[in-house]
Structure formats: structure tokens, C-alpha cells
C-alpha positions as CSV (number, residue, x, y, z in Angstrom):
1,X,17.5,-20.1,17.5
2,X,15.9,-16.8,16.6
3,X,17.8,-13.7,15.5
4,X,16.2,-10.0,16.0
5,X,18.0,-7.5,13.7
6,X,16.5,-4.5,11.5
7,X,13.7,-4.9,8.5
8,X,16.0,-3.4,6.2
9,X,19.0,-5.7,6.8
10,X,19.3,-9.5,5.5
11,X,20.9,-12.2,7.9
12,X,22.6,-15.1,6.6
13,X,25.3,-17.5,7.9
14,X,28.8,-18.4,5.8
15,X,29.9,-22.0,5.3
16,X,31.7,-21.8,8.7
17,X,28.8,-20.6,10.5
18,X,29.4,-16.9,11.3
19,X,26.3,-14.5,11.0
20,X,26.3,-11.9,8.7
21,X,24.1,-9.0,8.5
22,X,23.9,-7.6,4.9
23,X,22.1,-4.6,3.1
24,X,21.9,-3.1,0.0
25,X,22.3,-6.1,-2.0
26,X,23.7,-5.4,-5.6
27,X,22.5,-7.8,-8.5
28,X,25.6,-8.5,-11.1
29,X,25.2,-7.0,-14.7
30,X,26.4,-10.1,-16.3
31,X,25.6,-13.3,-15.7
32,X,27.5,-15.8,-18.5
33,X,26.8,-19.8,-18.2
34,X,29.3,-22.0,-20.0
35,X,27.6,-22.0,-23.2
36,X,28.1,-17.4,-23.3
37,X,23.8,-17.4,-22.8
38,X,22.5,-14.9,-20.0
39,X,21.0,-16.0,-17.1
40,X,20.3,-13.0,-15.3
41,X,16.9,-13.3,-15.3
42,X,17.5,-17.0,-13.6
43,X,19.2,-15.5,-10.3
44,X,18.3,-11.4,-10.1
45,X,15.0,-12.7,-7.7
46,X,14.8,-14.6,-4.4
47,X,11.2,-16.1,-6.1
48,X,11.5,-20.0,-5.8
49,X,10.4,-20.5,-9.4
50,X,13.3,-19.2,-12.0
51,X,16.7,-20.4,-11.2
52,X,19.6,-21.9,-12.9
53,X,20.2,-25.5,-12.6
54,X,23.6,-25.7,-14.3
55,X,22.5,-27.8,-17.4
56,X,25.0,-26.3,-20.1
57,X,24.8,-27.8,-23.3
58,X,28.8,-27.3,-23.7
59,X,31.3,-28.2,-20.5
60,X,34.8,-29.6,-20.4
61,X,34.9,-29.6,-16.9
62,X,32.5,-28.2,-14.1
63,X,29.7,-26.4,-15.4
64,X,29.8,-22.6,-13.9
65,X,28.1,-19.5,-14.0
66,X,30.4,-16.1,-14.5
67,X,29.5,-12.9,-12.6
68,X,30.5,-9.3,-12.8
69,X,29.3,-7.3,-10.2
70,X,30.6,-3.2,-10.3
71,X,32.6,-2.7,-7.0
72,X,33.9,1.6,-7.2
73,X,36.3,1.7,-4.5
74,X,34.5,-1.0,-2.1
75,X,37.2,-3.0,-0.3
76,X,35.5,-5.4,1.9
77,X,31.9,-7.1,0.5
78,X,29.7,-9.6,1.4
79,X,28.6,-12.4,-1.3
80,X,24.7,-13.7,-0.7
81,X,24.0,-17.0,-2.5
82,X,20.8,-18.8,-2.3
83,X,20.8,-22.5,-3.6
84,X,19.9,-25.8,-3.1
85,X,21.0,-29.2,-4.3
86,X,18.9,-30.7,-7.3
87,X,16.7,-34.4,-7.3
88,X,19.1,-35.5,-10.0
89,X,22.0,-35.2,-7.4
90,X,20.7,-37.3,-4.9
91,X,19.0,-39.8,-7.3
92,X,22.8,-40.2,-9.1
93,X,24.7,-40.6,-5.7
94,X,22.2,-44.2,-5.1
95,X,22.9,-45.0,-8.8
96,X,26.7,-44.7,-7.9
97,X,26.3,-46.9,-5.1
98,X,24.1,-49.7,-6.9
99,X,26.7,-50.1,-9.7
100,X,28.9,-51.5,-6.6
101,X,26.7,-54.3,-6.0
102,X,27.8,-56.3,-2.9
103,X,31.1,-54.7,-3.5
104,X,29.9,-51.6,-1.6
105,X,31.3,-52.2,1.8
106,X,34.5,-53.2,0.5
107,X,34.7,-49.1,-0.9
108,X,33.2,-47.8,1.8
109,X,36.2,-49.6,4.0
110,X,38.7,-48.4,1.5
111,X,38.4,-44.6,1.7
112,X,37.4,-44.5,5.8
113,X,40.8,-43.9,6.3
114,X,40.9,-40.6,4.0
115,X,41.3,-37.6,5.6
116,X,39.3,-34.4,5.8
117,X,41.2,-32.8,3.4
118,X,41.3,-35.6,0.8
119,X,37.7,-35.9,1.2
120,X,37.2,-32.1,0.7
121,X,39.5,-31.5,-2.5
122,X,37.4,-34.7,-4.2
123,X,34.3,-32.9,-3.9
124,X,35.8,-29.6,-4.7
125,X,37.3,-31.1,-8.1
126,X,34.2,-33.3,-8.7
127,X,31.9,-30.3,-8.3
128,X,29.9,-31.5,-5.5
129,X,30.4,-28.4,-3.2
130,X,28.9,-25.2,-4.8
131,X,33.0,-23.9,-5.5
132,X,32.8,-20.0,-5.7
133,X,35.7,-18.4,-7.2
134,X,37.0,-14.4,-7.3
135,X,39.4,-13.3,-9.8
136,X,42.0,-11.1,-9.3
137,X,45.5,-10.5,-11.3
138,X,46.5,-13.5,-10.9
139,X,43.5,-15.9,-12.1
140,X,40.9,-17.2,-10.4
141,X,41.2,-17.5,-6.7
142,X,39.0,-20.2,-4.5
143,X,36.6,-17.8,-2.1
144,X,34.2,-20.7,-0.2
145,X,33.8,-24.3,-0.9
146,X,30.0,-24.3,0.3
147,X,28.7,-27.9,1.5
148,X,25.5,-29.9,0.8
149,X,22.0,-28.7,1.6
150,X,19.3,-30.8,0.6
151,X,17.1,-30.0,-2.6
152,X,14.3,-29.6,0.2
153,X,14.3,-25.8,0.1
154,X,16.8,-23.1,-1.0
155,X,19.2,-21.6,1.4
156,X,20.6,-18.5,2.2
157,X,24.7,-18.7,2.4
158,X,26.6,-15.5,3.0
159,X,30.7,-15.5,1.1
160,X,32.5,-12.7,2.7
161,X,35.3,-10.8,0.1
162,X,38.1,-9.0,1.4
163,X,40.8,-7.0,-0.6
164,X,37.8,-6.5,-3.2
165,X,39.5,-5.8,-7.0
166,X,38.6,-2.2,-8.4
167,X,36.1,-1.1,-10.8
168,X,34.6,-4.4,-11.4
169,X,34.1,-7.8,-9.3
170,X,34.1,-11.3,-11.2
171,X,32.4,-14.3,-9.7
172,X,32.9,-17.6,-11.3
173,X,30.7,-20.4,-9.5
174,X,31.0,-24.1,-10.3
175,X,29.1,-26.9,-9.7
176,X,28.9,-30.3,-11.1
177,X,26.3,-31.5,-14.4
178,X,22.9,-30.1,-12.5
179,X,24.1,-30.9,-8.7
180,X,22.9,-27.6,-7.5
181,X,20.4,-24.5,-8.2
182,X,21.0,-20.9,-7.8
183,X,18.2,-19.0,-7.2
184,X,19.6,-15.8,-6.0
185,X,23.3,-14.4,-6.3
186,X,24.0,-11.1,-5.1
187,X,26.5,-8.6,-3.5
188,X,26.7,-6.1,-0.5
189,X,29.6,-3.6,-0.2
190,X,31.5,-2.0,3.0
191,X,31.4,-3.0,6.4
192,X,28.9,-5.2,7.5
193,X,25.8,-4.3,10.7
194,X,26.5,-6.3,14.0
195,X,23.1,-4.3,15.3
196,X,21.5,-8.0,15.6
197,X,20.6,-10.3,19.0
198,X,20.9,-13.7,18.8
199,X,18.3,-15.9,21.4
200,X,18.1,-19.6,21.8
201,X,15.1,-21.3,23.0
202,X,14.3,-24.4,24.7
203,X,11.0,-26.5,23.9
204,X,8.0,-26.0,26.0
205,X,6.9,-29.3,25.5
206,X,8.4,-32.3,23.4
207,X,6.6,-35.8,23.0
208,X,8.1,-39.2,21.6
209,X,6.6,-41.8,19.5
210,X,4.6,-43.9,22.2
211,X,3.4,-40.9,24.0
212,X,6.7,-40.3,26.9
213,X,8.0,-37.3,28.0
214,X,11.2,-35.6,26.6
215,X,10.8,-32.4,27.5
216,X,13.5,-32.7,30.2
217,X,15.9,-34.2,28.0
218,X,16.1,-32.3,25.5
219,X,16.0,-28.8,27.7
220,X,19.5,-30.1,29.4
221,X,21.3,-31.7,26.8
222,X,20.6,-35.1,27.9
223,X,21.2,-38.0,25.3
224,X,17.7,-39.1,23.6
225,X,17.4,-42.4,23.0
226,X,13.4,-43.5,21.9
């Protein structure tokens, strides 16, 4: 899938998979981890190399990163996120399941029968989704619940806002003990582009293991097996 849309506009799916076309990002002027330090510097550049890993030194419950973005009389936005899940996450999920032993079927049996939104409000609480938050009059409000992505390479994940607050927009995102990385956090006011064209392309060629064809295949949908 390719998507054709203008060199001054950003495109970025949400957790749901809709396509947004942002511009005019706006970086927030404070950026508060749970200790009060600034990391600002950590998530003001899409650049791969400073980003905040959500290592505070205090926590008593998910460790989170509080923004303040200024809105003037914006109503709609668009948040832009770009993040990735740390080593450490994955290497502590096969510690989890070691200290099981050959109990782990037996847990894995136990909570099949969970539902969706069992399962979802787990990870929410336990800080494995990257839970972003907007606060309005009433506290903080949940906004997106955004679902692992590897710790291959960061991605771009797009939050729309609606019914924006005035004057000044705060952002509180959570995470678990260094589950995720924020590279990049930033926000784009007003109505959003739809000038973009989506196309989807089928493979000219694709080969298997031992040399076969599977070209056809995979051009109609057929089920690959080898």
C-alpha cells in the first residue's frame, strides 16, 4: 500500500486504522516526567537517537509523561505520536512466562476464555498499551489506548481530539516501568487534508523457500501454505 499526498503534509494511521493527513505540527512547551524533570528535548525531534524511555526514578503507578500544548480557540486537533516498544519489554514478558515453569499451559488455559474487553482493561491498567490521556474539567479523560509495535523501529500513530479545551491542551501519556519509547509527540490544529490517494499493489514476482512459484497466490488471495 502506497499513499500519494502533498510534501508539506504528514500521513499517519490511528489505532483503529483510519488515515490522517496532518500539517503544522506544534511541539508542547512542557514536557513533565513523573519525577517534575523536562524532557522536551527527549520528544521535540523525529531523530531516532533522543527519546524518552519512561525510566522515572519516582512512580506509584504507571510511569507518564505530562504535556501542555497551547490550543487558542482550536476545536478539533490531531495528536502525532511516534514510539516504539523497548528490549526490556519483550525480554520481561519471557521472564514472566519462565517463572510458570510447566505450569504455563495450565495459565494460558485459564484466561482463553477472557474476553476482549477483560483482556484490553488488563493491559490498560498494567501499562502495556501506550494509554494517552486529555484533561478537561472533569480530570483526566482516556483519548487512545494504542497497542504493541515491536521495538524494531518507531512508529508513527495519529490520536485524533475533538471538543479541544481552550487556551491550553494537557496530555498525560502512560506507560509501564520502560515498556515503551517516545520519540516524537506533537500536535496539529483544525480540520484535517483528505487531498491524499491511497493505491494497493500486487507483487510482480514472489518466490518460496525451495525455489516454487507464489506469485499467483498471493495476487488472488489464495491461502499460502510452504
Amino acid at each position: 500500500i502506497s499513499v500519494i499526498h502533498e510534501s508539506s503534509t504528514f500521513v499517519a494511521f490511528d489505532n483503529m486504522g483510519v488515515l490522517h493527513q496532518i500539517n503544522n505540527l506544534v511541539s508542547p512547551t512542557i514536557a513533565l516526567d513523573n519525577d517534575e524533570q523536562s524532557q522536551l528535548n527527549s520528544i521535540r525531534a523525529k531523530d531516532d537517537e533522543l527519546a524518552y524511555g519512561f525510566t522515572p526514578k519516582h512512580m506509584t503507578n504507571l510511569s507518564a509523561l505530562e504535556l501542555s500544548f497551547p490550543s487558542g480557540e482550536a476545536t478539533n486537533g490531531t495528536l502525532l505520536i511516534r514510539a516504539k516498544n523497548t528490549q526490556w519489554s519483550g525480554y520481561l514478558y519471557q521472564e514472566f512466562n519462565k517463572l510458570f515453569g510447566d505450569r504455563y499451559q495450565e495459565y494460558v488455559e485459564k484466561n482463553k476464555d477472557k474476553s476482549r474487553e477483560d483482556r484490553e482493561k488488563w493491559m490498560y491498567q498494567e501499562g502495556i498499551t501506550l494509554n494517552v490521556e486529555i484533561k478537561n474539567k472533569n480530570g483526566w479523560e482516556p483519548l487512545s489506548s494504542i497497542n504493541l509495535v515491536g521495538d524494531i523501529s518507531y512508529e508513527n500513530i495519529a490520536v485524533p481530539i475533538r471538543d479541544l479545551p481552550k487556551g491550553t491542551v494537557e496530555i498525560r501519556i502512560q506507560s509501564g516501568y520502560h515498556f515503551w519509547q517516545v520519540d516524537y509527540v506533537g500536535i496539529s490544529y483544525g480540520p484535517e487534508s483528505h487531498s491524499f490517494i491511497v493505491e494497493e499493489h500486487i507483487p510482480g514476482q514472489a518466490i518460496g523457500t525451495l525455489g516454487k512459484s507464489l506469485t499467483a497466490e498471493l495476487r488472488t488471495g489464495t491461502i499460502v501454505t510452504g
